[in-house]
C-alpha positions as a Python dict, from the first residue, in 0.01 Angstrom:
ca = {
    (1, 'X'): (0, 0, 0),
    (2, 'X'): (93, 315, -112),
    (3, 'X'): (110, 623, 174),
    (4, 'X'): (117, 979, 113),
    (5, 'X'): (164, 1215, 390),
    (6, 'X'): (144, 1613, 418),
    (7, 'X'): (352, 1732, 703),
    (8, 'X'): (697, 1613, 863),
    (9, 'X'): (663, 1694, 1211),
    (10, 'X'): (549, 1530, 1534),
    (11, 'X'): (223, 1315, 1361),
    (12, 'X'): (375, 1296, 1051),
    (13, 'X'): (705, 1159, 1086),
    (14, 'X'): (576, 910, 1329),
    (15, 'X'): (266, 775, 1105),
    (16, 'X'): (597, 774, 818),
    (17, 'X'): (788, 536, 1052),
    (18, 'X'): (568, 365, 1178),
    (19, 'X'): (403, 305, 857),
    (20, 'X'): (745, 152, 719),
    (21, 'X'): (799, -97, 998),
    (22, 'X'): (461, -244, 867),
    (23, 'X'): (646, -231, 493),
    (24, 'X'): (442, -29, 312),
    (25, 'X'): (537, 241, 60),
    (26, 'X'): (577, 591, 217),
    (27, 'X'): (644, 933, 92),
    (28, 'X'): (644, 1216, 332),
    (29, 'X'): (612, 1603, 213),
    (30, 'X'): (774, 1853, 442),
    (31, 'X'): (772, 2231, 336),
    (32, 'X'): (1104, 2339, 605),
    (33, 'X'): (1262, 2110, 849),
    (34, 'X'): (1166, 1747, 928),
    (35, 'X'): (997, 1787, 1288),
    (36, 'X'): (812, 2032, 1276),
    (37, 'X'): (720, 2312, 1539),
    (38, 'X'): (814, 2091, 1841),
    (39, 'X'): (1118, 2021, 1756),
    (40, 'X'): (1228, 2376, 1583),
    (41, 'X'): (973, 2607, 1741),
    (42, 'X'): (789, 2471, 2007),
    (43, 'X'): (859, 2204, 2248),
    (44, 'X'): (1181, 2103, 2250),
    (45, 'X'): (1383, 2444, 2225),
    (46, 'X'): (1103, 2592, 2496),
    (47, 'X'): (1252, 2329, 2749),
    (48, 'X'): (1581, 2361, 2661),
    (49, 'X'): (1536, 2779, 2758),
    (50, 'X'): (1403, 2674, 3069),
    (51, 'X'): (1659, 2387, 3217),
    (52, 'X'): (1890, 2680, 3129),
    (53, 'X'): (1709, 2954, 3291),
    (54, 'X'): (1636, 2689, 3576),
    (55, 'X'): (2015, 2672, 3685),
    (56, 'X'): (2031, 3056, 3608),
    (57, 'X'): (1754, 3117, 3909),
    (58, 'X'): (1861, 2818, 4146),
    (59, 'X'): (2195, 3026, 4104),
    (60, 'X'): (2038, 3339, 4229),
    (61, 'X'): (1890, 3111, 4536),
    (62, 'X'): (2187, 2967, 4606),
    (63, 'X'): (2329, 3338, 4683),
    (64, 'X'): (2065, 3466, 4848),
    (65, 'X'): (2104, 3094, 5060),
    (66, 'X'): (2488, 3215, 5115),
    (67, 'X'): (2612, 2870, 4955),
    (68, 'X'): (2739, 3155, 4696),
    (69, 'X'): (2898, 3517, 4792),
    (70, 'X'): (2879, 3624, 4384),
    (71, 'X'): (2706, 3488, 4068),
    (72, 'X'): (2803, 3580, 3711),
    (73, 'X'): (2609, 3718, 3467),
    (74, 'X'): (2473, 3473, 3226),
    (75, 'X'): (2546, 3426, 2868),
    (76, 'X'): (2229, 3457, 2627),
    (77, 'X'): (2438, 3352, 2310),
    (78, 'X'): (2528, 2999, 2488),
    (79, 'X'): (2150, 2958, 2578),
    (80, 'X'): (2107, 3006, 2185),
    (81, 'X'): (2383, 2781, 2132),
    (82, 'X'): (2292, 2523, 2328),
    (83, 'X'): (1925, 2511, 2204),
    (84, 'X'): (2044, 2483, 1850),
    (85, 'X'): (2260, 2157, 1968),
    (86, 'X'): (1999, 2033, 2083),
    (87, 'X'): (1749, 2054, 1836),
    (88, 'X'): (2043, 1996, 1542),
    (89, 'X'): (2099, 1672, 1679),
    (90, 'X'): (1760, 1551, 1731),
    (91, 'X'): (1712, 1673, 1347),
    (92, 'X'): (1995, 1482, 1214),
    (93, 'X'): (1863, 1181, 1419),
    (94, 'X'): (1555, 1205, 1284),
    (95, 'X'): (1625, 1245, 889),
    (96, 'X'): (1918, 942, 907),
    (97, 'X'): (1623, 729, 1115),
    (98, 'X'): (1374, 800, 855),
    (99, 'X'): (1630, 733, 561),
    (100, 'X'): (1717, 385, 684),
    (101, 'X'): (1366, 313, 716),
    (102, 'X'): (1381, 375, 298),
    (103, 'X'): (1104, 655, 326),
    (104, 'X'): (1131, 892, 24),
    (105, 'X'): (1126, 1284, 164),
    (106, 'X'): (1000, 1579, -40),
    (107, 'X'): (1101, 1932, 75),
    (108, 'X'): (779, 2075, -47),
    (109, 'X'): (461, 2196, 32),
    (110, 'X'): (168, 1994, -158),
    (111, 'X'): (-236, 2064, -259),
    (112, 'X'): (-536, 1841, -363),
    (113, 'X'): (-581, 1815, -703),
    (114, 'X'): (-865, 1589, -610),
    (115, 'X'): (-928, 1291, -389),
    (116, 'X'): (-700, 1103, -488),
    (117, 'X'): (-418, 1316, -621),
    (118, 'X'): (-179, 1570, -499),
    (119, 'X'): (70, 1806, -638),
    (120, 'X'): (373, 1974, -518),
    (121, 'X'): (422, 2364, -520),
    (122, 'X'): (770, 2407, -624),
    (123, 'X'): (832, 2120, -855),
    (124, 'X'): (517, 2027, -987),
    (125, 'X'): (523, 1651, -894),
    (126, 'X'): (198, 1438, -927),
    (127, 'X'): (113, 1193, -620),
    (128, 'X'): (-104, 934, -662),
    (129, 'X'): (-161, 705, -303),
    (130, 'X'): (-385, 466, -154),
    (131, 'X'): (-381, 666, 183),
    (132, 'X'): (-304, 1024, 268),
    (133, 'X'): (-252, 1164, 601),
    (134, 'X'): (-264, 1540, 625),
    (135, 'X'): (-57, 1653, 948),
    (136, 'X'): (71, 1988, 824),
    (137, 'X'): (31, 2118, 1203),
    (138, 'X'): (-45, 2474, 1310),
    (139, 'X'): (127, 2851, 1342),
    (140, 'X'): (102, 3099, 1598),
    (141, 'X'): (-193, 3293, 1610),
    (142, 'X'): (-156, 3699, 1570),
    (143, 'X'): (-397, 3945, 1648),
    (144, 'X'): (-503, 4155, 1381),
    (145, 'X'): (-407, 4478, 1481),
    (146, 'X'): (-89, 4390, 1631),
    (147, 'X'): (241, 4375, 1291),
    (148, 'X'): (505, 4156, 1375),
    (149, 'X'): (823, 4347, 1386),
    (150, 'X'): (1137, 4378, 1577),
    (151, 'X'): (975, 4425, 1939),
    (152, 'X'): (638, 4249, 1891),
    (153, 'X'): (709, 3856, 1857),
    (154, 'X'): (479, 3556, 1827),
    (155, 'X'): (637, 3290, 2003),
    (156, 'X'): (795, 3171, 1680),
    (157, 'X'): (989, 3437, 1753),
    (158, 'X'): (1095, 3402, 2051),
    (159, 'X'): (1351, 3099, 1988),
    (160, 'X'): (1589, 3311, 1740),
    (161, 'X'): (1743, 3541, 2045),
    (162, 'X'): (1739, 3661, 2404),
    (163, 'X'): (1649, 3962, 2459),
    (164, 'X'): (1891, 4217, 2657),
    (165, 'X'): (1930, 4189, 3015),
    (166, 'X'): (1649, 4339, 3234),
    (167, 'X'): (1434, 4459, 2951),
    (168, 'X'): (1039, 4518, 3030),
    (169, 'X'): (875, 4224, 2853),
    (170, 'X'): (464, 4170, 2807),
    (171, 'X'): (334, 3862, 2718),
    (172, 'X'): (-12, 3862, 2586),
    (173, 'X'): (-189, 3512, 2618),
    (174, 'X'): (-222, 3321, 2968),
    (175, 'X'): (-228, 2978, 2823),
    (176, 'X'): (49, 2701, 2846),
    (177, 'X'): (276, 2944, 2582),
    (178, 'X'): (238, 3218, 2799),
    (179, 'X'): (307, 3082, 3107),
    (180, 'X'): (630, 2883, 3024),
    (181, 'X'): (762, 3186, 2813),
    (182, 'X'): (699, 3443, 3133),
    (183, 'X'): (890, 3135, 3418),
    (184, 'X'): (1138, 3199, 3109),
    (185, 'X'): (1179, 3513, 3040),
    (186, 'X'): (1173, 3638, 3448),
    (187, 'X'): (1446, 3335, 3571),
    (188, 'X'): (1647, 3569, 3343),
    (189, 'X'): (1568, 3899, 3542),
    (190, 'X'): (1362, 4046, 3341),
    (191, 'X'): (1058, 4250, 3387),
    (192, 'X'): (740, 4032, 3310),
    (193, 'X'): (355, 4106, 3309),
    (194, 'X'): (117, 3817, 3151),
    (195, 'X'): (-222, 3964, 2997),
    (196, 'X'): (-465, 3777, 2970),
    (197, 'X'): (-811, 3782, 2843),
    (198, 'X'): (-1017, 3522, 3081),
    (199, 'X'): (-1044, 3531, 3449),
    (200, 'X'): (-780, 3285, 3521),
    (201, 'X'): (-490, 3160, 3310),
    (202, 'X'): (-487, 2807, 3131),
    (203, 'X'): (-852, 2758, 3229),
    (204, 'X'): (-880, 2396, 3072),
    (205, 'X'): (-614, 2321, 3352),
    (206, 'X'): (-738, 2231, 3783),
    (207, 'X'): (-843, 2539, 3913),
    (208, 'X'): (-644, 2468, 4274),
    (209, 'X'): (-310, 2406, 4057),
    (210, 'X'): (-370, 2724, 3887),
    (211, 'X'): (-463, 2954, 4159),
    (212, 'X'): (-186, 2799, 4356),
    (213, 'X'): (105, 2868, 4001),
    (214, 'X'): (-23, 3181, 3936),
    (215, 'X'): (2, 3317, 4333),
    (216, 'X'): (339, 3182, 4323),
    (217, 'X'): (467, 3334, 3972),
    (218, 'X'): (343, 3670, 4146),
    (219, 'X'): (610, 3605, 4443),
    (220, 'X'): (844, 3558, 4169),
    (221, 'X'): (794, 3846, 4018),
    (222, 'X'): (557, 3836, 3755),
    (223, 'X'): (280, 4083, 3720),
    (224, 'X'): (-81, 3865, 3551),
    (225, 'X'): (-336, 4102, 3444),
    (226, 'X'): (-661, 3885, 3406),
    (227, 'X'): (-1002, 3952, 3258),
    (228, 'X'): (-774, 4198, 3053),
    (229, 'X'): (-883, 4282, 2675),
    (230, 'X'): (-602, 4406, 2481),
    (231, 'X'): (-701, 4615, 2219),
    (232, 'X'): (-352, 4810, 2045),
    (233, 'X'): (-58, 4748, 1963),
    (234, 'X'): (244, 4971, 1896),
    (235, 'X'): (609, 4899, 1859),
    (236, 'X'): (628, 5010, 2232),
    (237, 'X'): (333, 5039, 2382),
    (238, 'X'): (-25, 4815, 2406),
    (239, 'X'): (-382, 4954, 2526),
    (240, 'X'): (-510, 4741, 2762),
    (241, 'X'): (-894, 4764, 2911),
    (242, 'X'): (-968, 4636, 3254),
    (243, 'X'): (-1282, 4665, 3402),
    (244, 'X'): (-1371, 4918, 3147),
    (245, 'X'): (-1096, 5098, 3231),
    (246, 'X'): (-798, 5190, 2947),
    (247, 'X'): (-449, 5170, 3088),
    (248, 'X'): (-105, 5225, 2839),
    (249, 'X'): (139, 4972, 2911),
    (250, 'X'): (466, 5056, 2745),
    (251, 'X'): (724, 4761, 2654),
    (252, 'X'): (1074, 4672, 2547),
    (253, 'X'): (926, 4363, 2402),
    (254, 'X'): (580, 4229, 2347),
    (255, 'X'): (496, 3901, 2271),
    (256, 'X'): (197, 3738, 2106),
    (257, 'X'): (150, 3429, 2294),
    (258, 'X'): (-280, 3353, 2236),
    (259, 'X'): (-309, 3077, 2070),
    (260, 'X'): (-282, 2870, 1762),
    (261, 'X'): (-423, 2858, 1389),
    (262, 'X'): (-435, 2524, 1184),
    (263, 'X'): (-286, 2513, 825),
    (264, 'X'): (-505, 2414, 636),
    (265, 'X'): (-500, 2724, 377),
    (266, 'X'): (-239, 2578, 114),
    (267, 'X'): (-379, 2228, 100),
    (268, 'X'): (-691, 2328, -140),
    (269, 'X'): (-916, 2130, 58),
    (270, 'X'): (-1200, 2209, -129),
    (271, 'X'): (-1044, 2009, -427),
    (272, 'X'): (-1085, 1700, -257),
    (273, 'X'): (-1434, 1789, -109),
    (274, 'X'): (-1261, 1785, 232),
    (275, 'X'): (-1500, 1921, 548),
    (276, 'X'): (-1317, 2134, 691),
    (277, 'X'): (-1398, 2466, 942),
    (278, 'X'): (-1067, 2642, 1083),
    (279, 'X'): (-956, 2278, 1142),
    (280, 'X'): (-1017, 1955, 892),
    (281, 'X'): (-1361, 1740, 1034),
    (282, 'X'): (-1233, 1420, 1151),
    (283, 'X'): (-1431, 1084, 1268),
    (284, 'X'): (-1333, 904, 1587),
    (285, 'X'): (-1070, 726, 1322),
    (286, 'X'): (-932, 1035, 1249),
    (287, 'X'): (-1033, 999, 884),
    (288, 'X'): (-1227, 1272, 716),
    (289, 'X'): (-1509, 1263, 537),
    (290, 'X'): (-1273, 1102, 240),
    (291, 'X'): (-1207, 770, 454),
    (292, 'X'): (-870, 721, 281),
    (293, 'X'): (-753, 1052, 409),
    (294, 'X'): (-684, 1084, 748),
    (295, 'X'): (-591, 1390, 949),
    (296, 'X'): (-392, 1439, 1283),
    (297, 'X'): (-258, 1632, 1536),
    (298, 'X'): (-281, 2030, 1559),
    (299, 'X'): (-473, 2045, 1194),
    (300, 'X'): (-750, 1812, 1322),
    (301, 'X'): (-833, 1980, 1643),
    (302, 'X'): (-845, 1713, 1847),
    (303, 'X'): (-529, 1766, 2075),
    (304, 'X'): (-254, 2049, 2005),
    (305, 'X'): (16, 1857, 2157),
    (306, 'X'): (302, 1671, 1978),
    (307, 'X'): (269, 1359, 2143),
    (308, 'X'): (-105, 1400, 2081),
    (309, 'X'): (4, 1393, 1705),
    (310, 'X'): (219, 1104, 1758),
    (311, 'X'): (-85, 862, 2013),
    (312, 'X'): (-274, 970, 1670),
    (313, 'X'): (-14, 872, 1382),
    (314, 'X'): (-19, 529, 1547),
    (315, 'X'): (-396, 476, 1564),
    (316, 'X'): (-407, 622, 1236),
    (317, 'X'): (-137, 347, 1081),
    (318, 'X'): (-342, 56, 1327),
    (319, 'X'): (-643, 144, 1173),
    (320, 'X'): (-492, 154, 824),
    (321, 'X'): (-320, -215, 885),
    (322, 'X'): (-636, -368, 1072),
    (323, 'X'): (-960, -171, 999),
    (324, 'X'): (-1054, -196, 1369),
    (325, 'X'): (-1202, 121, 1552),
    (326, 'X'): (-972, 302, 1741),
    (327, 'X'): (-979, 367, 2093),
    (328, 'X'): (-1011, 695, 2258),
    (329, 'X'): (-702, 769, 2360),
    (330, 'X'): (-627, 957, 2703),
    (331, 'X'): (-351, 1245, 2654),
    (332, 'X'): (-172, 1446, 2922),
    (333, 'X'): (-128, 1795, 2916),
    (334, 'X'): (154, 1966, 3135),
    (335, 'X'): (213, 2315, 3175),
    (336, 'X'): (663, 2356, 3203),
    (337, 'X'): (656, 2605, 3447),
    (338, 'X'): (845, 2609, 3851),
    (339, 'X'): (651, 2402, 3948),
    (340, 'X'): (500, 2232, 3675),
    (341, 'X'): (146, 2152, 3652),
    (342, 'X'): (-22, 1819, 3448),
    (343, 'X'): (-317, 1702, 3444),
    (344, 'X'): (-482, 1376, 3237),
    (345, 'X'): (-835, 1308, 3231),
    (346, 'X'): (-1137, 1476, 3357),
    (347, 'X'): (-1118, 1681, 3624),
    (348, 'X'): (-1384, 1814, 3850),
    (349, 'X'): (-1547, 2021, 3694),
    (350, 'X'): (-1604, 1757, 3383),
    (351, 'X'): (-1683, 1514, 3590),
    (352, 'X'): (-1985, 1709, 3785),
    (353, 'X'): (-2087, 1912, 3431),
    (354, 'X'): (-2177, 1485, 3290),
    (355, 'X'): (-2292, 1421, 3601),
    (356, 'X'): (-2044, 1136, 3733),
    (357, 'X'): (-2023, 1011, 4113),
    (358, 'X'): (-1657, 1084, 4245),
    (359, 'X'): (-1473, 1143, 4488),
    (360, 'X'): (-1097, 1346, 4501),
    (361, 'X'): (-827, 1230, 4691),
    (362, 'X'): (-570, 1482, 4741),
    (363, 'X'): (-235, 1484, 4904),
    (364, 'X'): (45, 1793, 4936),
    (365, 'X'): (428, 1742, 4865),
    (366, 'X'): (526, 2004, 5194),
    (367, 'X'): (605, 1659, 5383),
    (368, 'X'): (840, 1468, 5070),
    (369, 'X'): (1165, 1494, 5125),
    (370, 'X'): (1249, 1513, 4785),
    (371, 'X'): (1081, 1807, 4714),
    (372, 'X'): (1180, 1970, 5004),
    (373, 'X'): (1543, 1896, 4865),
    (374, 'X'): (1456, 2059, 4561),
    (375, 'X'): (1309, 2386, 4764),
    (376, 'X'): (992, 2332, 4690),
    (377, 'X'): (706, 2478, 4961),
    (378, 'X'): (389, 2417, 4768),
    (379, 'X'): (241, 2130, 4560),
    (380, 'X'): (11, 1889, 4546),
    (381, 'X'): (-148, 1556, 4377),
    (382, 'X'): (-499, 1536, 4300),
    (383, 'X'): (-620, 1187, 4189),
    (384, 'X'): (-1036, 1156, 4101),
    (385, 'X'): (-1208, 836, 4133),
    (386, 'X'): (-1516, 667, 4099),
    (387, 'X'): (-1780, 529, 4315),
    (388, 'X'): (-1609, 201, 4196),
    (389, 'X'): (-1281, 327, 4321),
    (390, 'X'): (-1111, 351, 3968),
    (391, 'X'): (-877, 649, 3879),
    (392, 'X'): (-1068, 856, 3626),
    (393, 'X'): (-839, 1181, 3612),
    (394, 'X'): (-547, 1351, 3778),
    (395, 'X'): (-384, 1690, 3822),
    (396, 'X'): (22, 1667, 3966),
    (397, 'X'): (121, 2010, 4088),
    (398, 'X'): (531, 1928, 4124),
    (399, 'X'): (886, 2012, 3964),
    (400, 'X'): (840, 1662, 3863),
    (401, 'X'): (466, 1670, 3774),
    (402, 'X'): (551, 1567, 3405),
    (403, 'X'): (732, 1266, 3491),
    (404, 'X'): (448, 1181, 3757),
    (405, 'X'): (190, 1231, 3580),
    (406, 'X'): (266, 972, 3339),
    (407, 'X'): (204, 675, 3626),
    (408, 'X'): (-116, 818, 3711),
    (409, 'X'): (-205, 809, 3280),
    (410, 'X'): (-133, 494, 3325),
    (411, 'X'): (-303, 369, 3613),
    (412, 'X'): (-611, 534, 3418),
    (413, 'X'): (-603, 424, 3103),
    (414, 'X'): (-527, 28, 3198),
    (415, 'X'): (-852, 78, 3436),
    (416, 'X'): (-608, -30, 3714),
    (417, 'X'): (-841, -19, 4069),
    (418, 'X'): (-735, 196, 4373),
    (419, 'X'): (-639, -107, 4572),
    (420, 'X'): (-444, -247, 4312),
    (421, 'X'): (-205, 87, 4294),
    (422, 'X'): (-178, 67, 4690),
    (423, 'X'): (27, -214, 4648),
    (424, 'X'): (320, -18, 4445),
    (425, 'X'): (645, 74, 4624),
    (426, 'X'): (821, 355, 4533),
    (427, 'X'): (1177, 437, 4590),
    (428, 'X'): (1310, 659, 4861),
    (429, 'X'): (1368, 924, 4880),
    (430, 'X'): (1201, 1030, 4516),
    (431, 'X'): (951, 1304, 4393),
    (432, 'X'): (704, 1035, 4254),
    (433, 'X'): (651, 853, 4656),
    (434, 'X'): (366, 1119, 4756),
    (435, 'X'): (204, 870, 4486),
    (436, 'X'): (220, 587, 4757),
    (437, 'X'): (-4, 853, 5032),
    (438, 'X'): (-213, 885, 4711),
    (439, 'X'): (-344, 529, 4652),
    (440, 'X'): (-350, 436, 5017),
    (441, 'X'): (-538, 767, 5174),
    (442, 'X'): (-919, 577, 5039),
    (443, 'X'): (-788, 289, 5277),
    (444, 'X'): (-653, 487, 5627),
    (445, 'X'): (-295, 378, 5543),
    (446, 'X'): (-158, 665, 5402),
    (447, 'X'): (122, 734, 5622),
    (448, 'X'): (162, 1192, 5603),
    (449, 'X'): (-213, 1227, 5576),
    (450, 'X'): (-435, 1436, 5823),
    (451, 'X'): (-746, 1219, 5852),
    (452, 'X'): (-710, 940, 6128),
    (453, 'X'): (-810, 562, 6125),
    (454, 'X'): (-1156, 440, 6214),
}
C-alpha cells in the first residue's frame, strides 16, 4: 500500500515510521525542516530555555542561601547555542532514522488536485496514493491589529534570540505558551507582566493548581493582568482595558503568545471535497469525510500537543493495517513552568458538568523529602475516582509533575483499581513517593495524611 503524507513533524514523521515498519510504501512532504514546530519552534527548544534559565535562578537562590557570595552574569548567546545543539541533533537523528527506514522525503509543500491526487508547489510533482494523512500542524496565532516586527514577537519568535538583560517584557496570552515563556523570560531577570483575556490563566487546567502557580509566579515576580482585553498594539506600547478601564502599558518587548491557527490554507481542501472549518472534520478514526484521508494532530483539532500527534499517527497506521475502531485515547497535558502543573483526564469540573459520582483524593508534597530537597514549599497531587474506586483523572502540581503524571495516565487508562495501585512501592527518597499517600489515603494507610483511622 501506497502512503502519502502532508507534514513532517510530530504526527507525521511518526505515522511515516511507523508506517514503514509495517512495509508499506511511504512518501512524506515537508515544506522546512523534518519535525516540525516541536522540535524547531515549540517544544523542544522551549525546554531547553528553561533547564537553562532553571540553573540561572537556582543560582540566584543559592546566593541569596549564602552557599554563593557572587554569581556571574549569564550568557544569552550559549542559551542560543545550546538550544540549536539540541534541536540539530535531534534533526539529524531524525532524517538518518527516517532514511534507513527507505522513506522517500519531499522538501515541499503539496495541494489536492482531487481525492486522490496531490501536487507539489515548487516542482510540480503528481502523487497518486492509496492513503493520505494530512498533518501539516499549526502557526502561531496573531492578532489583527498587532504587525510583527522587531519588538512584537509571536512565540515563533521568541527561539531566534534573548532579549537584553532586564528589559520590560509583556506577554499577551495566559495559556500554556504564555506561562512557560513568562517562568522563562523572568528566571532571566527580566521584567514580566502576563495579559490575559479570561479570568484565570490556562482555564482547561485544575483550578487549585492554577490559583496555587499563578500566586506563586506573582512572588516571583511576575505581574498577571486577568479579565484583561487588549485592544492596540504599537512597537512600544499596548492599550489594555480592565474593568472598562484603558491603561497604556509601554514595553521593550511584546509578545503574542494567544493561541494557535491550523494550516489548512495551502492544502486546497475544497479540491478534494474535504470538510473542513478552521480545522479539517475528523471521525473518531481520524479519517475525514474522504475515509482514505486521514488527518492528525494540531490540523484536526483534536489535541494540540506533539505527542497527541504522535498517540494519533499510530492509531491512524493501526487502523490503516487492521480496519478496527480506534480507541479513545487519554492524553496528558503539562504546563513547564516552577513548578509544573499536568493534568490527564477529567477533572472536576467535567466530571460534575456529565454528572459522574466521584470522589478526590488529594495529598500535598510540603512533607516529601524530595521536594523539600529541591526547595519546593507548595504542591500537590490530585487523583479523582469513581464510586467504583477507579482512577478517572489527575492533576500533579510538582517540579516533577511531568514525569508523575505519566504513572497516574497509566493507572487510568489500563482501568487499574485503587487497591491495586496501593500495592506499588516507590523508591526513597524520590519526587514520585507522595504517589504511595495517594493510593492508600481511600484505605486509612496513608502514612503523612491528616485524617485518622476508624
Amino acid at each position: 500500500m501506497k502512503i502519502c503524507i502532508i507534514g513532517g513533524g510530530s504526527g507525521g514523521y511518526s505515522a511515516a515510521l511507523l508506517a514503514a515498519k509495517q512495509h508499506h510504501e511511504v512518501i512524506l512532504i515537508e515544506k522546512e525542516k523534518i519535525g516540525g514546530t516541536c522540535l524547531h519552534r515549540g517544544c523542544i527548544p522551549t525546554k531547553s530555555f528553561l533547564a537553562d534559565s532553571s540553573f540561572i535562578s537556582h543560582s540566584y537562590q543559592a546566593k541569596e542561601s549564602g552557599l554563593f557570595e557572587n554569581i556571574c552574569d549569564y550568557n544569552g548567546n550559549i542559551i542560543l547555542s545550546k538550544k540549536n545543539n539540541v534541536v540539530n541533533q535531534l534533526h539529524d537523528n531524525l532524517v538518518k532514522l527516517i532514511q534507513q527506514h527507505k522513506i522517500e522525503i519531499i522538501y515541499d509543500e503539496a495541494y489536492f488536485v482531487d481525492e486522490h491526487t496531490i501536487m507539489t508547489k515548487q516542482t510540480n510533482q503528481t502523487i497518486q496514493a492509496d492513503r493520505f494523512i494530512i498533518a501539516t500542524g499549526s502557526r502561531p496565532a496573531m492578532l489583527p491589529f498587532a504587525t510583527q516586527s522587531d519588538t512584537v514577537w509571536t512565540s515563533d519568535d521568541c527561539f531566534e534570540m534573548i532579549p537584553s538583560k532586564k528589559e520590560n517584557i509583556i506577554i499577551i496570552g495566559g495559556g500554556v505558551i504564555g506561562l512557560e515563556l513568562a517562568t522563562f523570560y523572568r528566571q532571566l531577570q527580566h521584567s514580566v507582566t502576563i495579559i490575559e483575556a479570561q479570568k484565570q490563566c490556562a482555564s482547561d487546567f485544575d483550578n487549585q493548581a492554577i490559583t496555587q502557580l499563578t500566586q506563586l509566579m506573582k512572588k516571583q515576580g511576575i505581574t498577571i493582568l486577568t479579565d484583561a482585553m487588549v485592544s492596540a498594539v504599537s512597537d512600544h506600547e499596548c492599550v489594555v482595558s480592565i474593568k472598562e478601564t484603558s491603561t497604556r502599558l509601554p514595553f521593550d518587548r511584546c509578545i503574542i503568545a494567544i493561541g494557535r491557527r491550523a494550516n489548512i490554507e495551502s492544502l486546497k481542501l475544497e479540491h478534494a471535497n474535504i470538510m473542513f472549518n478552521k480545522v479539517i472534520e475528523t471521525n473518531e478514526n481520524f479519517q475525514t469525510n474522504q475515509p482514505h484521508i486521514y488527518a492528525i494532530g494540531d490540523v484536526s483539532g483534536k489535541s494540540w500537543l506533539a505527542h497527541g500527534a504522535s498517540a494519533m499517527a499510530k492509531a491512524v497506521i493501526e487502523h490503516i493495517v487492521s480496519n478496527k475502531p480506534t480507541k479513545p485515547l487519554l492524553i496528558p497535558s503539562v504546563i513547564y513552568t516552577s513548578p509544573a502543573v499536568a493534568t490527564v483526564g477529567v477533572t472536576p469540573t467535567i466530571a460534575k458538568a456529565h454528572g459522574l459520582m466521584f470522589d478526590v483524593i488529594k495529598i500535598p508534597i510540603t512533607s516529601n523529602g524530595m521536594h523539600l530537597i529541591h526547595q519546593q514549599q507548595r504542591g500537590f497531587i490530585s487523583l479523582i475516582v469513581n464510586q467504583d474506586q477507579y482512577p478517572i483523572g489527575a492533576t500533579v502540581f510538582s517540579i516533577d509533575a511531568a514525569e508523575i503524571i505519566n504513572v497516574l495516565t497509566l493507572a487510568i487508562l489500563n482501568k487499574i483499581p485503587l487497591k491495586e495501585c496501593a500495592t506499588m512501592i516507590f523508591a526513597h527518597p524520590s519526587l514520585s513517593e507522595p504517589l504511595k499517600d495517594v493510593f492508600n489515603e481511600p484505605f486509612n494507610q496513608a502514612v503523612y495524611s491528616l485524617h485518622k483511622g476508624r
